[in-house]
C-alpha positions as CSV (number, residue, x, y, z in Angstrom):
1,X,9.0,282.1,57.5
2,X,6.2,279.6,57.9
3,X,4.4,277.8,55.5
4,X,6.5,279.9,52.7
5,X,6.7,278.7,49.3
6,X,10.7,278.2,49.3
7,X,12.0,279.2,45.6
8,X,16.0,279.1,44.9
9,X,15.9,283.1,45.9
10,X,14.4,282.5,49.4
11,X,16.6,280.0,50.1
12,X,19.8,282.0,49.0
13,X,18.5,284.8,50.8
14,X,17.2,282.7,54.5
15,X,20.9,280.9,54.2
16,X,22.8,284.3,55.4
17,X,25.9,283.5,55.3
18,X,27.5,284.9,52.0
19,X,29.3,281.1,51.3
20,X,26.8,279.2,52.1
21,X,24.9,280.4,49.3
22,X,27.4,280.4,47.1
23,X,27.6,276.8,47.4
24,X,24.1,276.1,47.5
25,X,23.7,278.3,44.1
26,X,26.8,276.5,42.4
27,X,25.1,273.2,43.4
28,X,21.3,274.2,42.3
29,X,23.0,275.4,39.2
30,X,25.7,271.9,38.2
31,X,23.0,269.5,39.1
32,X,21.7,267.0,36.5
33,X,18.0,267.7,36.0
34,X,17.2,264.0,37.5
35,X,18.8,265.3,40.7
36,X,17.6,268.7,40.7
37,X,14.7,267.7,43.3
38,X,17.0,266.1,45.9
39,X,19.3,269.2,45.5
40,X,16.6,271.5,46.0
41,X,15.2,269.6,48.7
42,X,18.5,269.1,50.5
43,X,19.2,273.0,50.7
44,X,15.2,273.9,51.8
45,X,15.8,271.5,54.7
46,X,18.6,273.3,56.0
47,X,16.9,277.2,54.9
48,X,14.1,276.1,57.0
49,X,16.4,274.7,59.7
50,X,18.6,278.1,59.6
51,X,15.5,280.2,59.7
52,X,13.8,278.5,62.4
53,X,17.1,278.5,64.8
54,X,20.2,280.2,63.6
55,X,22.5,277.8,64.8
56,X,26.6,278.6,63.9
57,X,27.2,275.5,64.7
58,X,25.2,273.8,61.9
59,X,26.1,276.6,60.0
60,X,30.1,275.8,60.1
61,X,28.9,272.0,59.2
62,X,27.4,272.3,56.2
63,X,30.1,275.0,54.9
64,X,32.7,272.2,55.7
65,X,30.2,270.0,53.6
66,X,28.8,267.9,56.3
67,X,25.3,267.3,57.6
68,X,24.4,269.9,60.3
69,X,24.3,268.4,63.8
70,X,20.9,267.4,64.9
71,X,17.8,265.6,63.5
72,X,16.9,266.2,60.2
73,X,14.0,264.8,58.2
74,X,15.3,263.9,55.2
75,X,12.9,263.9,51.8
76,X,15.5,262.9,49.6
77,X,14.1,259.2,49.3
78,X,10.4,260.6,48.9
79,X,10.8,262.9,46.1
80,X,13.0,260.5,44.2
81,X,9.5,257.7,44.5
82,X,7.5,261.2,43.3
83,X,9.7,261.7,40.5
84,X,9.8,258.2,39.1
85,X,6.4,258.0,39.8
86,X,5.6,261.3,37.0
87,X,8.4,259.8,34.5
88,X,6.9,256.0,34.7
89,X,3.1,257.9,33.5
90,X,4.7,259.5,30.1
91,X,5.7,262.9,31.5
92,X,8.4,264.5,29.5
């Protein structure tokens, strides 16, 4: 799935594993709306991850609740700048 547009659907569906997106929907789903970003953000990087190389091992990780082994580029810190960035101009 290159270059895909990644919606909450696409990722529930590229996760597999029946409890894994259980958790990622229950966490999409409780999130405060500041935190929505990271949250979404958090679970494409590890879609993407699980698409590219279905890995058990990573998979096992994040259903325990821990990173998956490896390098990860995390974009948590980047689209927290982007959204204060669009509140600080008067967005609602």
């Amino acid at each position: 799935m290159s270059e895909q547009q990644w919606t909450i659907e696409s990722i529930r569906d590229a996760l597999g594993n029946p409890g894994l997106a259980k958790r990622f929907l229950a966490e999409i789903n409780r999130a405060p709306a500041h935190e929505l970003l990271p949250v979404f953000a958090k679970w494409e990087r590890v879609a993407k991850n699980l698409d590219a190389a279905f890995d058990e091992e990573s998979v096992a990780a994040v259903e325990r609740g821990e990173e998956p082994p490896g390098q990860w580029i995390d974009g948590d810190e980047r689209l927290r700048r982007a959204n204060e960035r669009f509140h600080s101009h008067g967005a609602a």
